[in-house]
C-alpha positions in Angstrom: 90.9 106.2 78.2 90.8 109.8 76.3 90.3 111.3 79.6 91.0 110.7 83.1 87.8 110.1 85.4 86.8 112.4 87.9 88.0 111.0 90.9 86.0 108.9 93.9 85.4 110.5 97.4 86.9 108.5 99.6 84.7 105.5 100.8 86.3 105.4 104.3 84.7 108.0 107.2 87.6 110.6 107.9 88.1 110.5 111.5 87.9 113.5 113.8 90.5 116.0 112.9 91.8 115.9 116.9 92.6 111.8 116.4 93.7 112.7 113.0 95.5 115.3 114.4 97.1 112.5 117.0 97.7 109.3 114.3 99.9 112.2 112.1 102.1 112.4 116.0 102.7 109.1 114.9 102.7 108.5 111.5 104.1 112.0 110.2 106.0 113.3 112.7 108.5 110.4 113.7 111.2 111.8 112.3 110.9 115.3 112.9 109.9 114.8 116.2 113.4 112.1 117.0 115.4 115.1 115.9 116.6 116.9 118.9 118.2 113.6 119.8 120.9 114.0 117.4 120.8 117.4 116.1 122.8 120.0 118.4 125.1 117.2 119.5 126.2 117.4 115.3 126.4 121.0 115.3 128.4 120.9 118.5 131.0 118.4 116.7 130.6 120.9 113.7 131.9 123.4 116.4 134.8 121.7 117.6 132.9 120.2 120.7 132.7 123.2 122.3 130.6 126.8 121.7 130.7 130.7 122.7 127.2 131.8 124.4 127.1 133.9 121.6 127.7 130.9 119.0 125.1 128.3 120.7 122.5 130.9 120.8 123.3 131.9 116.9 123.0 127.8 116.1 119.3 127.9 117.9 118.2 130.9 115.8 119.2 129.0 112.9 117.6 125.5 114.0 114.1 127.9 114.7 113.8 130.0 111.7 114.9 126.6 109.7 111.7 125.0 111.3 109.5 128.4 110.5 110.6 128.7 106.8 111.1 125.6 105.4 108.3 123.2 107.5 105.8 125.8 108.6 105.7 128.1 105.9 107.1 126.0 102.8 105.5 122.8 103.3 102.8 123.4 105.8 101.3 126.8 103.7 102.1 126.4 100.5 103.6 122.5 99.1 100.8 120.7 101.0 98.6 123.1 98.9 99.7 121.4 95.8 97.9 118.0 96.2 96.9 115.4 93.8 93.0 114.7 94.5 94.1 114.4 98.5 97.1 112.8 98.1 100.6 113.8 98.3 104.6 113.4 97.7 106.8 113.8 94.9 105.9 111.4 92.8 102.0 112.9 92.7 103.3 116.7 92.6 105.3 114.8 89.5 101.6 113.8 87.9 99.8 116.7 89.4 102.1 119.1 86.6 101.6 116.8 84.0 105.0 115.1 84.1 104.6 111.0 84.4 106.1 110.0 81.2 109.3 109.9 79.6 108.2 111.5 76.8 109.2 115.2 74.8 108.3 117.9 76.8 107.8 115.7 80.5 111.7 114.9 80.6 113.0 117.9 83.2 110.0 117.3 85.2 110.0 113.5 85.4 113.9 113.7 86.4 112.8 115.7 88.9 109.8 114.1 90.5 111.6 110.4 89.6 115.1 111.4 91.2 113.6 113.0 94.7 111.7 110.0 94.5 114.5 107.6 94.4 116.3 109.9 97.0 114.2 109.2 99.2 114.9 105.5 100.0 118.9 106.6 100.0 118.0 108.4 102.9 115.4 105.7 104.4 118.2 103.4 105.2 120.1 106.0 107.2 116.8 107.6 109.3 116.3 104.3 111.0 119.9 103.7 111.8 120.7 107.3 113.1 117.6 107.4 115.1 118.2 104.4 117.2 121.6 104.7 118.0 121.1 108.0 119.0 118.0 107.0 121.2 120.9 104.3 122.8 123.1 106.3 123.0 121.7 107.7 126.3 123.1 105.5 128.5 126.4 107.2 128.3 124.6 110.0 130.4 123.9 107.1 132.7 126.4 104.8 132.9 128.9 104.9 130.6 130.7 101.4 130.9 127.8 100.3 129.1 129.2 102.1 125.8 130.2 99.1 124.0 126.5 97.4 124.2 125.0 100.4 122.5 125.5 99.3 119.0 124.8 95.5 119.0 121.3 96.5 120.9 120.7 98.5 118.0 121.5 96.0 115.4 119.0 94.0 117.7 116.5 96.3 117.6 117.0 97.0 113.7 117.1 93.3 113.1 113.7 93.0 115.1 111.7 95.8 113.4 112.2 94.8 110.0 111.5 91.3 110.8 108.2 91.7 112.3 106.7 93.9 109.0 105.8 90.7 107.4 102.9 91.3 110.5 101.8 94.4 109.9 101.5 97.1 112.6 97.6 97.1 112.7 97.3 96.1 116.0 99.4 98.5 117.6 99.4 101.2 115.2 96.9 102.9 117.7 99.3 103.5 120.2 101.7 105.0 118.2 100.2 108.8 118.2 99.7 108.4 122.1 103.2 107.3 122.6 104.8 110.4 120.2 102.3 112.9 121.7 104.0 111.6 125.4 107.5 111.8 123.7 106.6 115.1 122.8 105.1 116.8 125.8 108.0 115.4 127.5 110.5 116.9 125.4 108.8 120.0 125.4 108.6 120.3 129.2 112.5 119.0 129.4 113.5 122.3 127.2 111.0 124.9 129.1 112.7 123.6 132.2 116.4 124.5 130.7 114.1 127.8 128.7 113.2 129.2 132.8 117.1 128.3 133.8 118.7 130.2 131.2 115.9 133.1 129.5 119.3 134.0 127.6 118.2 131.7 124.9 115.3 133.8 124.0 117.7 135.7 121.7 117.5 133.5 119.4 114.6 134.8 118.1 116.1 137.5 116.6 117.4 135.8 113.0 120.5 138.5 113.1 121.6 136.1 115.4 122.4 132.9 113.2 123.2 135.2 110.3 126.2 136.2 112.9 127.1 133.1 113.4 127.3 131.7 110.3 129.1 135.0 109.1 132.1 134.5 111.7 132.5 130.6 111.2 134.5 130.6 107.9 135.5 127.7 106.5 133.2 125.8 108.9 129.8 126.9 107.8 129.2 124.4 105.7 129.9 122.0 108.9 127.7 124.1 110.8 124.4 124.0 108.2 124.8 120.6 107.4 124.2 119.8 111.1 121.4 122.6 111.4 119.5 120.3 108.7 119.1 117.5 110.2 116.2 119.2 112.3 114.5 119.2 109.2 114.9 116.0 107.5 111.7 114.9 108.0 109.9 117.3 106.1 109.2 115.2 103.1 107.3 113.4 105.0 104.5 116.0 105.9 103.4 116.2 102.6 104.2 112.7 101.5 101.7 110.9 104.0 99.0 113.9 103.4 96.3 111.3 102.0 96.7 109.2 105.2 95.8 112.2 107.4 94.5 115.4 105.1 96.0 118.8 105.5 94.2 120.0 108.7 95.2 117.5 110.8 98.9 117.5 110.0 98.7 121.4 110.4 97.1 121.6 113.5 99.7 118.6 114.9 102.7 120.9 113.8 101.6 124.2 115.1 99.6 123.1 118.4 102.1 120.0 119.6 105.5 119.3 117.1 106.6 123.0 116.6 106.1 124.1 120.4 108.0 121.3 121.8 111.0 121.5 119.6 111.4 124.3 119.7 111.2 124.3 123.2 113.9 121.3 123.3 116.6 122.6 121.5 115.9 125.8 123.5 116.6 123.5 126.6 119.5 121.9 125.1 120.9 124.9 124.1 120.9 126.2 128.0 122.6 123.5 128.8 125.2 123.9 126.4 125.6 127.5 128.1 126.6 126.2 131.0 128.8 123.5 129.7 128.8 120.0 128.4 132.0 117.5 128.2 133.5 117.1 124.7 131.3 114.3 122.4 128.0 114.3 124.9 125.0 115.0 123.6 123.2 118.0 125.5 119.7 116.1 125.1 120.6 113.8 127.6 122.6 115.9 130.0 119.6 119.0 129.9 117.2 115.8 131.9 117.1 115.2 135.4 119.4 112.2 136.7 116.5 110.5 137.7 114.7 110.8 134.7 117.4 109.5 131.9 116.7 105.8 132.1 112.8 106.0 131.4 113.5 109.2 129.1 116.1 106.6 126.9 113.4 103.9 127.0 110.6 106.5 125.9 113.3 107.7 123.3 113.6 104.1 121.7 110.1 103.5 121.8 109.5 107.0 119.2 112.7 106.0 117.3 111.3 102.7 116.2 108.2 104.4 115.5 109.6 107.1 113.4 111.7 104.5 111.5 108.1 102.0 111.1 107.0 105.7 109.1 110.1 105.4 107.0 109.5 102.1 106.0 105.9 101.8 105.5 106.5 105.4 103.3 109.1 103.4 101.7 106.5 100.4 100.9 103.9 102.9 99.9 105.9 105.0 97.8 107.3 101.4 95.9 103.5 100.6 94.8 103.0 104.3 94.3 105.7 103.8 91.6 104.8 100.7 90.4 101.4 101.6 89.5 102.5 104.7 87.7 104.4 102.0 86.0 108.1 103.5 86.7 109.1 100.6 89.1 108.3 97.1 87.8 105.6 94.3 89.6 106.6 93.4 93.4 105.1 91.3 95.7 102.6 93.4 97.8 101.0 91.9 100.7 97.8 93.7 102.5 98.5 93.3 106.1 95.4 94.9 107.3 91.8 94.0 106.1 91.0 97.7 107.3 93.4 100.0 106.8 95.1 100.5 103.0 98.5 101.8 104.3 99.3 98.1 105.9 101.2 96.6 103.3 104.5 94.8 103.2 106.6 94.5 100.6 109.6 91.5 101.2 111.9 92.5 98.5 111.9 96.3 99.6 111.8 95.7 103.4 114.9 93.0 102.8 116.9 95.5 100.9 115.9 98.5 103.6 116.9 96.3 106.2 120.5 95.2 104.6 121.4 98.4 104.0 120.0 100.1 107.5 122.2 97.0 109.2 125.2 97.1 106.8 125.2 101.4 107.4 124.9 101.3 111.1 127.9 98.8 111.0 130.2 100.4 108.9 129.6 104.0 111.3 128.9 102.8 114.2 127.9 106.1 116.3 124.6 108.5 115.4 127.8 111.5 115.1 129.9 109.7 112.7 126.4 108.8 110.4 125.2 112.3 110.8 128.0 113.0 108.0 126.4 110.7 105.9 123.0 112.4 106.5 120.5 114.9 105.1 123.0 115.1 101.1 119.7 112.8 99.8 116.8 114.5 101.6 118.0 118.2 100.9 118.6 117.3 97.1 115.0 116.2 97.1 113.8 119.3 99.1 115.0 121.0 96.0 113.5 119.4 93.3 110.4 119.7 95.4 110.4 123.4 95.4 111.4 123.6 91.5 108.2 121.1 90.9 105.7 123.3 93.2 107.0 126.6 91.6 105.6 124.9 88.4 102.1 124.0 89.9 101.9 127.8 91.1 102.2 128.7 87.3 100.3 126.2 85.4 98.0 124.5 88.2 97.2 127.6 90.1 97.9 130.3 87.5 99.8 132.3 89.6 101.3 135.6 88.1 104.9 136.2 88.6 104.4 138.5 90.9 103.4 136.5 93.7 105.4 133.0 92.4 108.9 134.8 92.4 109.7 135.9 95.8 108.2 132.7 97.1 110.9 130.9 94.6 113.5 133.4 95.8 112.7 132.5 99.4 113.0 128.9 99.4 115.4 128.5 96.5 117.8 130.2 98.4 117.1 128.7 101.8 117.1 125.0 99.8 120.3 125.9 97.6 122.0 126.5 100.9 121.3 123.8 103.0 121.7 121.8 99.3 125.5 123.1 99.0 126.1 122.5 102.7 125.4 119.2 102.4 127.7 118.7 99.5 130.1 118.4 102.0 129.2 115.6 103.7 130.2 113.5 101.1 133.1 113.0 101.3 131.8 111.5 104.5 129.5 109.0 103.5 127.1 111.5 101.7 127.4 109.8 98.7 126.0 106.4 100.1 122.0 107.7 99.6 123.4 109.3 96.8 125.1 107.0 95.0 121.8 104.6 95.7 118.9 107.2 94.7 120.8 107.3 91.5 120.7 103.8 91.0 116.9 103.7 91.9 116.5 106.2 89.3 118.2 104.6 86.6 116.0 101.3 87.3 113.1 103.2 87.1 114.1 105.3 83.3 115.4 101.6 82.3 111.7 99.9 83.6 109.4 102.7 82.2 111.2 103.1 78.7 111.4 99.1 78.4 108.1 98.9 79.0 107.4 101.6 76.5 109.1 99.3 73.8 107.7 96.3 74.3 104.2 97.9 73.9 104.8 99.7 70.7 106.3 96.3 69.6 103.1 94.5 70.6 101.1 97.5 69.1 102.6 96.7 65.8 101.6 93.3 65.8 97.5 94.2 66.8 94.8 93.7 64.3 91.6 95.1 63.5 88.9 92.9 64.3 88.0 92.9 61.0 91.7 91.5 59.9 91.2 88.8 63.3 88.3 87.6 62.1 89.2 86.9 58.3 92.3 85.1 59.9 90.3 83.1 62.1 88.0 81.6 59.1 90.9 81.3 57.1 92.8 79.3 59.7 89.4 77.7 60.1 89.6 78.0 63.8 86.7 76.5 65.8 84.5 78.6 68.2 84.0 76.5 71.4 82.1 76.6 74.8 83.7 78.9 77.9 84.6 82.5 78.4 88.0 83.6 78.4 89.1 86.7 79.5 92.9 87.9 78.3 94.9 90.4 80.0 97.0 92.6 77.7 98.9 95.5 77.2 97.2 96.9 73.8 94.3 99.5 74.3 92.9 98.9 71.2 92.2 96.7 68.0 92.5 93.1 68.8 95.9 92.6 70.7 98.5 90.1 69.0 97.9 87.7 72.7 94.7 86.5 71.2 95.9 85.3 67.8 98.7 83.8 69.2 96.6 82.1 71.6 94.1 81.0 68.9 97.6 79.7 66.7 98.6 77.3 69.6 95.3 76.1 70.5 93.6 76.2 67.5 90.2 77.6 69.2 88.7 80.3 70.5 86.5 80.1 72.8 82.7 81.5 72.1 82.9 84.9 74.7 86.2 86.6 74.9 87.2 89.7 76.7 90.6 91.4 75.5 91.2 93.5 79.3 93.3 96.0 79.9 93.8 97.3 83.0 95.5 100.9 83.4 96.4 103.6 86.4 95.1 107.4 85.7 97.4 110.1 87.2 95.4 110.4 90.4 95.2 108.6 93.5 91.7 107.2 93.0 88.7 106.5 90.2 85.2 106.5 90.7 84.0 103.0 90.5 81.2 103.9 88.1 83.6 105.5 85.5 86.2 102.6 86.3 85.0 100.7 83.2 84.9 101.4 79.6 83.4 98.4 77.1 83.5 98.0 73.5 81.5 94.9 71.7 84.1 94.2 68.5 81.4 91.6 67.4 80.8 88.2 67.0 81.5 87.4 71.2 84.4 89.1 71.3 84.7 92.1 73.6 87.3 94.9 74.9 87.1 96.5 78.3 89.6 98.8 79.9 89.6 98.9 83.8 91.2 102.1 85.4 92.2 102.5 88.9 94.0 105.2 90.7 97.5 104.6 91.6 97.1 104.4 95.4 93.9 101.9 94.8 94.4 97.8 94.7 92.7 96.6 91.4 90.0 94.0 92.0 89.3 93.1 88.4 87.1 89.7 89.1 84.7 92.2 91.4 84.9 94.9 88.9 83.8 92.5 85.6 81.3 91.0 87.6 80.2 94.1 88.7 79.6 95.3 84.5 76.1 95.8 83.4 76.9 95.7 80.2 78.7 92.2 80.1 75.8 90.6 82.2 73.8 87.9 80.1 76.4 87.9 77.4 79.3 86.2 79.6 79.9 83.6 82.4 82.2 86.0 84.1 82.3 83.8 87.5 83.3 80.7 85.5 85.6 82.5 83.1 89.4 81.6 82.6 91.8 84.2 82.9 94.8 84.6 80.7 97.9 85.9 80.6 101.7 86.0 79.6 105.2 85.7 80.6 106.9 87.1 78.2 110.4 86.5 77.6 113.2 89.5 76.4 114.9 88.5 73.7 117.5 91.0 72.2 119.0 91.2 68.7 121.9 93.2 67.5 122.3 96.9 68.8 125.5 99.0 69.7 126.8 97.9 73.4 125.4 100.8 75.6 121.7 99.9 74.4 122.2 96.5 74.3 123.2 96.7 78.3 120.1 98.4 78.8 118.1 96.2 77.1 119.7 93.5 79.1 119.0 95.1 82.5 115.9 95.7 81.2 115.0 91.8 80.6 116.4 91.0 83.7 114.1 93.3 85.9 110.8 92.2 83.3 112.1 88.5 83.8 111.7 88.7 87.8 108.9 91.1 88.3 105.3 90.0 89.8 103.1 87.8 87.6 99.7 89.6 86.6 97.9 86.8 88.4 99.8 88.3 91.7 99.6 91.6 91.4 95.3 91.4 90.1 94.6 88.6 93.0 93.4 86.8 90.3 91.7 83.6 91.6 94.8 80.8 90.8 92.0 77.7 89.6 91.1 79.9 87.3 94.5 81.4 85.7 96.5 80.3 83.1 100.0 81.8 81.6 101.8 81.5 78.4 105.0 81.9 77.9 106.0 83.8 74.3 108.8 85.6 73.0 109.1 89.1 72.2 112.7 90.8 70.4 113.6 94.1 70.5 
């Protein structure tokens, strides 16, 4: 279509903004909120296992003015500001400045939206890993001759959660928010207690303080920031679920619940670190009663596994996200939930996810040693998402410099920092989600500019429908009862599908509808400008179906939902038609032609049309056809 429709109000009734408020505990805040269990205990080893007063209250100033500029004021005030019709993450801030294509003018911006993208699952392997072990971890605070269980009960758990997606988490998706909000209130009342022991730590509120500390730590404040990030990781994520929730509610969850009580546990853990903790333990553990470790390392598991379900079902949202913006090519996508959208499982993501979460926590072992490995993907993408917002300030917002550069000087530097910190960490296993969100990347450039090929092939191959028709009496091709209804990828004349189809079965039948079914840059379309129809004459007709790249196309509803077809078409009877096409590649110079290959391989094994439109299987019928480039 010429121009994008205006976009549908969601059907769904929001709920409440206070149970909004609670599912983002859940959803949102998994990460963020499983933190403190790993955080200072990194910084400590960043530290030498031991720190001055005067250097553990420096590393809580920096953990708290982390949390104030880069969550509450970058992301909560001004990047969740930048949505895309309600929805959010990289990839629509990407659209949202006009950058989904790899065309002239879109490259920078599609390298950046597509790379953070792709980032983000190098990082998804290692959130769930980190956040487990560290949750078992705990029982060296309680007893530790049961050290050498803590890793294969964490591959048990791993193995466990990725196994039961196939099921969906409808049923007890409700409890996740009350569960977090417990984990949280806990938390928070753990580090008031250590706040009301040791008032001390109340300097940290003064910023001169981690400045100090970072100033006197030479060669090691690069160790020292990259552990200070990790409290911060799971900022992406506020903004990427922001069409699951809407902005309110994840506000109001972050300054009323999440911000108090971390701040008020690393407070805690930080008094205990004043008055001493053995070499290698993690202050998290040691700042709770004795009595209360065991049920506080159960009630940690419980919100590590949920903030690693958020990580994956991000993961499976952000893969159809991407494949409907056509960068990633057709999956299987299963709807778990008859209710809620989110529930979806993808098997070729989840079994990836879960290799590599398995695979990572075997080859390090402990949440210290994969904290090196941590936060080089997630800060690299924090980046790219302040370098994208700065655009939608200028050309979205029309924002004069004035007010757009001391933002950019703000976060660029506190971004560029944590970014360079990090570059240190890989060396020890940093470049693992690195070395994978490049590869992501590259499969997504490789998918969208093959794709891009075979259409303009196709294109040149599409007739008028004057040309079609003069070929058809000349072939003497017979009109004959039915309706058929052909998917393709051309938008307009008659595509090249239809001819060939009429060549091989020497008919056409007496109604046929060339569809094409596209995705606008925004999350959904209103159903009533969904549809656009043109009569080409003599039965033949061409509709184009656009959905928004969140929504699950239903093409059978929507065609038999078209006024302007009824009368002229037996739409509930009517064959639908498709291809397989099959990459051939001819000549070219070595480094295209290994592109070209990759690319047949991924177009070879993606979904079939008939999966990814639930067409109705009686009812389908592919051909397979050739197509060189």
């Amino acid at each position: 279509m010429d121009h994008p429709p205006p976009p549908a109000a969601d059907p769904a009734t929001p709920p409440p903004p206070s149970l909004a408020a609670l599912g983002a505990l859940g959803i949102v805040y998994g990460d963020l909120g499983t933190s403190p269990l790993y955080t200072l205990q990194t910084v400590m080893g960043a530290l030498g296992g031991r720190a001055t007063p005067d250097a553990a209250i420096g590393v809580l100033s920096l953990i708290l003015w982390t949390l104030v500029v880069t969550i509450s004021l970058k992301y909560c005030m001004f990047v969740m500001r930048a949505d895309n019709h309600g929805e959010g993450g990289i990839m629509a801030l990407m659209s949202l400045v006009g950058a989904n294509g790899w065309r002239r003018g879109a490259y920078l911006g599609a390298t950046m939206g597509l790379l953070g993208a792709a980032l983000i699952y190098g990082d998804g392997i290692i959130t769930p890993a980190i956040s487990v072990l560290s949750a078992l971890e705990g029982v060296d605070a309680i007893a530790p001759g049961l050290k050498p269980f803590v890793l294969p009960s964490a591959i048990g758990v791993l193995i466990g959660l990725f196994a039961l997606q196939r099921f969906g988490t409808a049923r007890i998706g409700g409890a996740f928010g009350p569960v977090m909000l417990v984990w949280f209130v806990v938390i928070g009342l753990l580090g008031l207690a250590g706040v009301i022991r040791h008032p001390a730590v109340l300097a940290a509120l003064n910023p001169l303080a981690g400045l100090k500390v970072l100033a006197g730590s030479g060669a090691t404040a690069a160790l020292l920031l990259g552990g200070v990030f990790l409290c911060a990781t799971g900022g992406e994520a506020l903004y990427a679920d922001m069409g699951h929730f809407g902005p309110i509610p994840i506000r109001r969850a972050w300054y009323w619940v999440v911000l108090p009580s971390l701040v008020l546990s690393y407070a805690g853990q930080t008094g205990q670190l004043l008055e001493g903790t053995p070499p290698g333990a993690n202050p998290f553990f040691l700042a709770a009663p004795g009595w209360s470790r065991i049920p506080l390392v159960g009630l940690a598991t419980l919100a590590t596994i949920i903030a690693s379900q958020a990580i994956i079902t991000g993961a499976f949202s952000m893969t159809r996200q991407a494949m409907q913006l056509g960068w990633l090519p057709g999956f299987d996508i299963r709807q778990t939930s008859d209710q809620i959208y989110g529930q979806i499982y993808v098997p070729v993501v989840n079994g990836l996810m879960a290799g590599g979460t398995i695979a990572i926590a075997l080859a390090f072992r402990s949440s210290d040693r994969l904290a090196g490995a941590f936060g080089t993907a997630v800060s690299t993408t924090m980046v790219l998402t302040t370098l994208l917002l700065l655009q939608a300030m200028r050309r979205i917002w029309n924002w004069p410099w004035t007010a757009v550069l001391p933002l950019a000087a703000l976060f660029l530097t506190v971004d560029a920092t944590f970014f360079c910190a990090n570059l240190a960490k890989i060396v020890d296993g940093g470049w693992i989600p690195l070395c994978l969100g490049l590869v992501i990347f590259g499969i997504m450039v490789t998918w969208r500019t093959g794709v891009d090929a075979v259409r303009n092939q196709l294109s040149s191959l599409a007739r008028t429908p004057a040309e079609f028709f003069a070929d058809l009496a000349a072939a003497g091709a017979p009109r004959v009862k039915g309706t058929a209804i052909f998917l393709t990828r051309t938008t307009d004349k008659v595509p090249p599908f239809i001819s060939e189809y009429v060549g091989k079965v020497g008919a056409l039948p007496r109604h046929a509808i060339a569809l094409h079914v596209t995705f606008a840059e925004q999350p959904r379309v209103d159903p009533d400008h969904r549809a656009e129809v043109t009569d080409l004459g003599r039965g033949l007709w061409r509709v184009s179906l656009t959905y928004g790249f969140i929504e699950i196309p239903d093409i059978v509803r929507d065609l038999e939902g078209l006024t302007a077809l009824k009368g002229c078409f037996d739409t509930p009877h009517a064959l639908y038609l498709g291809t397989r096409d099959v990459v051939e590649i001819t000549g070219h110079a070595l480094g295209r032609r290994l592109w070209l290959q990759t690319f047949a391989f991924l177009y070879r094994n993606s979904a079939r049309a008939s999966d990814r439109f639930v067409l109705p299987p009686e009812r389908t019928l592919e051909l397979s056809r050739r197509v060189v480039l």
